[in-house]
C-alpha positions in Angstrom: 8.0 45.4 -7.5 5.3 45.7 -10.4 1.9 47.3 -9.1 -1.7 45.8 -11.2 -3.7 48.0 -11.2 -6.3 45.1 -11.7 -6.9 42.1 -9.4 -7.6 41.3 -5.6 -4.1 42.0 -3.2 -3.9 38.1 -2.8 -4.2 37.9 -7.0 -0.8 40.6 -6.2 0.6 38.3 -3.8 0.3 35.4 -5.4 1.9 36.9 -8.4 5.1 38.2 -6.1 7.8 36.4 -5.5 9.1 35.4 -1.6 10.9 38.8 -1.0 7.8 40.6 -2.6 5.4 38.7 -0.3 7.5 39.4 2.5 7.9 43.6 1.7 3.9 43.6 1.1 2.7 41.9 4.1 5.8 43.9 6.5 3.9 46.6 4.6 0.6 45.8 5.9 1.7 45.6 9.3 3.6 49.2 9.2 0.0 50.6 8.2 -2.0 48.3 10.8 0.5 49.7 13.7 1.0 53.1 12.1 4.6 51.8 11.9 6.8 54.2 9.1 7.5 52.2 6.2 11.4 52.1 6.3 11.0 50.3 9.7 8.9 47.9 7.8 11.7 48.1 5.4 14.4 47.4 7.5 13.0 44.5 9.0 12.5 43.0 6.0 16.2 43.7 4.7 17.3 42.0 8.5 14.5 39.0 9.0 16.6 35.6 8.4 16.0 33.4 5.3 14.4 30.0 5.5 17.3 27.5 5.0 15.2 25.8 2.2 12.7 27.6 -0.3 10.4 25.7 -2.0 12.1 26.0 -5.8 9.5 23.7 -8.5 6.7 21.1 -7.7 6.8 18.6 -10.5 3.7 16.2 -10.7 3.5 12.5 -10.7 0.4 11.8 -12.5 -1.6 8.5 -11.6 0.6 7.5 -8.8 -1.5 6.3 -6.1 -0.2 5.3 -2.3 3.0 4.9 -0.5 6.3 6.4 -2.6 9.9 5.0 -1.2 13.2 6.0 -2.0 14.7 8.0 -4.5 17.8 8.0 -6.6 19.4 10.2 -9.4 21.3 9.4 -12.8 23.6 12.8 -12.6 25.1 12.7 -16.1 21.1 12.5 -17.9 19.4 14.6 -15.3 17.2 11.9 -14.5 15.4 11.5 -11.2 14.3 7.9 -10.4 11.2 7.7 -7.7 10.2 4.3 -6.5 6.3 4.0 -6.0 5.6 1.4 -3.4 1.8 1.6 -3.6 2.0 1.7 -7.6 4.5 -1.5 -8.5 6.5 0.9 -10.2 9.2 3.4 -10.4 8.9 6.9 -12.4 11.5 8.4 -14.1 11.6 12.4 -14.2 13.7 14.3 -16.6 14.9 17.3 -14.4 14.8 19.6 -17.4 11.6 19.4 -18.9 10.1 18.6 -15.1 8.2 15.6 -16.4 8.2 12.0 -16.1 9.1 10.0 -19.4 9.2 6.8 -18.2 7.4 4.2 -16.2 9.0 0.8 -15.1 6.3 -1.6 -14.0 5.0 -5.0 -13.2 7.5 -4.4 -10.1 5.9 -6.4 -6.6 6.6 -3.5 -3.9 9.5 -2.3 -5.1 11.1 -0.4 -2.5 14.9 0.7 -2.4 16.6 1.8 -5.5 20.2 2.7 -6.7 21.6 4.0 -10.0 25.1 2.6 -10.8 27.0 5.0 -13.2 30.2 3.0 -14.5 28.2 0.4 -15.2 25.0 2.3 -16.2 22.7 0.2 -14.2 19.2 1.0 -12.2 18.9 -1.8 -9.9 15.8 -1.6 -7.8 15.1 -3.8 -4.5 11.7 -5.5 -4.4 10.2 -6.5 -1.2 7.1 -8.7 -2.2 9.1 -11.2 -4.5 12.5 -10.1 -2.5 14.4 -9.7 -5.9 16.5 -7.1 -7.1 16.1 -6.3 -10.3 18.7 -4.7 -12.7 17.7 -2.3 -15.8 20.2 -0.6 -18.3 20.2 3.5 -17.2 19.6 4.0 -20.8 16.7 2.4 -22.2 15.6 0.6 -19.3 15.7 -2.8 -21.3 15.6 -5.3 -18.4 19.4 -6.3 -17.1 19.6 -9.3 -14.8 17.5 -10.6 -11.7 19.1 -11.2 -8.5 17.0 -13.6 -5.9 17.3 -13.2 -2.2 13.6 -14.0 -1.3 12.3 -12.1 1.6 11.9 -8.6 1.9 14.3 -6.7 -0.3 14.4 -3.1 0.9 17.5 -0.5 1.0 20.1 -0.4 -1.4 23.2 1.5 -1.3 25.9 1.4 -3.8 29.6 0.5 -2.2 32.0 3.6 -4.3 35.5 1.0 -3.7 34.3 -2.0 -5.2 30.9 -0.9 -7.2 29.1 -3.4 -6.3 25.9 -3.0 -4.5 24.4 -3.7 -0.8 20.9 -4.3 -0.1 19.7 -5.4 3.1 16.9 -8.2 3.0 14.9 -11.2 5.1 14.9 -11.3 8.7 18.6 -10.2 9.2 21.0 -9.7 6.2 23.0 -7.4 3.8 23.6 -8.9 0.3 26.6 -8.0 -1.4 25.5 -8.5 -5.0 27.9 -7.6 -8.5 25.3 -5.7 -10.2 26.8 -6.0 -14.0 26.7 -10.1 -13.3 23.7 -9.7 -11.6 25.4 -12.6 -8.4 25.2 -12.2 -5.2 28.3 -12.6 -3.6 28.5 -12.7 0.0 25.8 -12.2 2.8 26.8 -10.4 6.4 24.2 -11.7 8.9 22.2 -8.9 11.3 19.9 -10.0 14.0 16.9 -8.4 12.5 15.5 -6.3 9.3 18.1 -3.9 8.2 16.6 -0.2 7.9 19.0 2.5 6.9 22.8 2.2 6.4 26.1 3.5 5.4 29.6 2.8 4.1 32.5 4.7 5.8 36.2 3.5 5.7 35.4 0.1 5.1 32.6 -0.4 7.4 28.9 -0.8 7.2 27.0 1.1 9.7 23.5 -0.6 9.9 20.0 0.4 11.8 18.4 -2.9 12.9 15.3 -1.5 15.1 14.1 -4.7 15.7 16.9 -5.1 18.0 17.0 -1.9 19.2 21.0 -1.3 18.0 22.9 -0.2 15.4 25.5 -2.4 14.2 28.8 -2.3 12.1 30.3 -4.7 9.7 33.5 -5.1 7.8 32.7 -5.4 4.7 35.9 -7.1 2.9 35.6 -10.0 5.7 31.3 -9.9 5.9 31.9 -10.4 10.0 30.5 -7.8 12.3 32.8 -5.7 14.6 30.8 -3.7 16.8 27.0 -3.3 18.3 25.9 -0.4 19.6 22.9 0.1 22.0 21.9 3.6 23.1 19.8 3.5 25.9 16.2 4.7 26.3 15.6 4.9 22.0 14.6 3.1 19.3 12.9 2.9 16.0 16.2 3.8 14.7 15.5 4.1 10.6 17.4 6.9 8.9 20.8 7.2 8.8 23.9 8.9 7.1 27.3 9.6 7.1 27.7 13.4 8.7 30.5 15.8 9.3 34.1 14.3 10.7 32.9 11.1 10.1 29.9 11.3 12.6 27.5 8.5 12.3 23.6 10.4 12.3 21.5 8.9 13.3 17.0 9.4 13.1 14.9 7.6 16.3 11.7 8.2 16.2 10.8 6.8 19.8 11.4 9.1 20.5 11.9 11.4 18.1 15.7 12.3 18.3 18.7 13.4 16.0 22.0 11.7 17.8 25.4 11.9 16.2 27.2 9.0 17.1 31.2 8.5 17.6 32.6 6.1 15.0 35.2 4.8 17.1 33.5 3.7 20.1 29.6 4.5 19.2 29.2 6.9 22.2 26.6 9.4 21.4 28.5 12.8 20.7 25.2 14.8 20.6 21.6 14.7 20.1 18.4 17.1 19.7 15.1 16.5 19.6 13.8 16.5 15.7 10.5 15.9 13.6 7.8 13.0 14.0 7.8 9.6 11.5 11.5 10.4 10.3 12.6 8.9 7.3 15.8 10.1 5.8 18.3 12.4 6.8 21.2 14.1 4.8 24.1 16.0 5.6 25.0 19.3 3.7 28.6 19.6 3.6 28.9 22.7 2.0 26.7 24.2 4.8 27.4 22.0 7.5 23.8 21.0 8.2 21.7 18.2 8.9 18.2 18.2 6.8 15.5 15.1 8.3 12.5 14.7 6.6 9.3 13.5 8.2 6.4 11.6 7.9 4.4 14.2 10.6 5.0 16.8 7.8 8.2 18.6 8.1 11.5 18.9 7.6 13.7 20.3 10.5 17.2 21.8 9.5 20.2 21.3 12.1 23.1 23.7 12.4 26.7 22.3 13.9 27.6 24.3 16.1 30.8 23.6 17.9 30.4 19.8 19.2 26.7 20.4 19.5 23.5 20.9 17.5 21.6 24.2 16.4 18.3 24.0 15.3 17.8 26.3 12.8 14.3 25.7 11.3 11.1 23.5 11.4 9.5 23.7 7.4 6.4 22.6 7.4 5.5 19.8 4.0 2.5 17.7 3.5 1.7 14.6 5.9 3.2 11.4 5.0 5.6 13.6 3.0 8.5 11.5 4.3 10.9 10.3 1.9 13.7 12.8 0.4 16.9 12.8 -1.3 19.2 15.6 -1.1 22.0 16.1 -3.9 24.8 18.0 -3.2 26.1 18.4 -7.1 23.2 20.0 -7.9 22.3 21.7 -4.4 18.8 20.5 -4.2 16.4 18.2 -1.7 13.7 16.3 -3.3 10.7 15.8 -1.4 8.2 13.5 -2.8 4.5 14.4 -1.5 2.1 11.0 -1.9 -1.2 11.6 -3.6 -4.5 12.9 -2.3 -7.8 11.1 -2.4 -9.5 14.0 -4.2 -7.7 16.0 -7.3 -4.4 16.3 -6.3 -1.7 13.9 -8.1 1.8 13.3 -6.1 4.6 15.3 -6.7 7.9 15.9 -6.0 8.8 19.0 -4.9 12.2 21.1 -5.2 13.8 23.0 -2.5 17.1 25.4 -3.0 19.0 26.0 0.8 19.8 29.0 1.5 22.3 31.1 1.5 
């Protein structure tokens, strides 16, 4: 660790990186408490990593209000952020850390999927409740799909490639994205929020009716309704470890893992305010949920139960994330301040 002999100690510790910090302030305390250094040392060399460490902010100039979902063109290094409360979506190259590339002139867009065999962006709009396709490439405009009312989530189905966005009052479209059709419809009794594919199924959060529900998806017909008992506001969802169903309430604000085969909660812990996305790290066998309150809390499996291993405090209204396991990152994208501070997205490694 470099010493200045120039500058304030926070100009030092601003300068240091996290382990630095950590040594000088352990330092600080061994001095306050007349503690020997080593001991300070020590504790340092023993205290427990955060699970995530803030890695890169990159800026999202003139982006003003509410951002949505995220997406990610792996082979370009492109990041795609959808900007509700701009009418438009930002592209960032993830190597320079800038954005290149604006698509506008969208009403509300709010869910957003890249499609890599057939190099397609298709983005879900919920004022005009279109979907609207654009080539991964140049972004030259692809193909409109119609559904009118409310176009919101889309996921991309891996066995057929086509995609699924849930719309209106109570549906899923599937729609071929390369034809730009929509080819079947699977009815819900309300909104779809967040869902999920798994062996053939679609696992869908309809809040409105307080249940989650799951379709097949070859034959459109739904097979199963679960209603937990004593939650709701059920929006974030994803696929977890052995198949678990995870599932984010926020009334009140719980973490439950759900049995596939019959829908019986497994487990459950109590998690974050405003959730609105939740990931599963395989390689670490975690649970990350963002939140809306301003954090992200970190779950541990642990046996057939739920560890929580960290609280990380973000920025309020810092809500929506995306978490990529080939590159081993979580994108948080922090909305814009009223006074001199653009929106962002910001990088986080986990740890170890």
């Amino acid at each position: 660790m470099g010493v200045h002999k120039t500058g304030s100690f926070l100009d030092l510790l601003g300068r240091s990186d996290q382990f630095e910090r950590q040594m000088i302030l352990l330092l600080l305390i061994s001095i306050a408490l007349c503690l020997p250094p080593r001991v300070a040392a020590l504790a340092a060399t023993n205290a427990s990593p955060q699970p995530l460490v803030l890695e890169t902010t990159i800026a999202l100039p003139n982006a003003p209000g509410r951002i949505d979902h995220m997406d990610i063109d792996l082979a370009r290094k492109r990041l795609f952020i959808v900007e509700l409360g701009n009418g438009s979506v930002d592209v960032v190259d993830l190597l320079s850390r800038k954005v290149i590339h604006r698509i506008t002139k969208l009403d509300e867009p709010q869910g957003i999927v890249y499609i890599p065999k057939a190099d397609l962006v298709a983005i879900a709009c919920g004022g005009d409740g279109t979907v609207r396709m654009f080539s991964g490439a140049d972004f030259v405009p692809r193909g409109v799909v119609k559904l009118g009312d409310d176009a919101d989530n889309v996921r991309l189905d891996p066995r057929s490639g086509n995609i699924v966005v849930g719309y209106g009052k109570g549906g899923l479209a599937v729609i071929d994205p390369v034809k730009a059709i929509k080819l079947k419809n699977i009815h819900l009794p309300g909104h779809p929020e967040g869902f999920q594919f798994s062996d053939g199924r679609a696992y869908v959060n309809v809040p409105e009716a307080r249940q989650i529900d799951v379709a097949d998806l070859s034959s459109g017909k739904l097979v199963a309704t679960w209603m937990p008992p004593h939650l709701s506001s059920n929006f974030p969802m994803v696929i977890g470890g052995e198949g678990a169903v995870a599932v984010v309430f926020r009334a009140p604000a719980r973490l439950a893992l759900f049995d596939p085969t019959d829908g019986h909660i497994a487990t459950a812990a109590d998690t974050c305010a405003d959730a609105d996305d939740v990931f599963f790290d395989a390689r670490r066998l975690r649970y990350i949920v963002s939140c809306g309150a301003g954090a992200i809390d970190v779950f541990q499996t642990a046996g057939s139960g739920l560890k929580h291993v960290a609280r990380i405090s973000t920025s309020r209204g810092a809500r929506t994330s995306l978490f990529v396991p080939e590159l081993d990152r979580l994108f948080l994208a922090v909305r814009a301040r009223s006074i001199g501070a653009d929106a962002a997205i910001q990088i986080f490694r986990p740890m170890p």
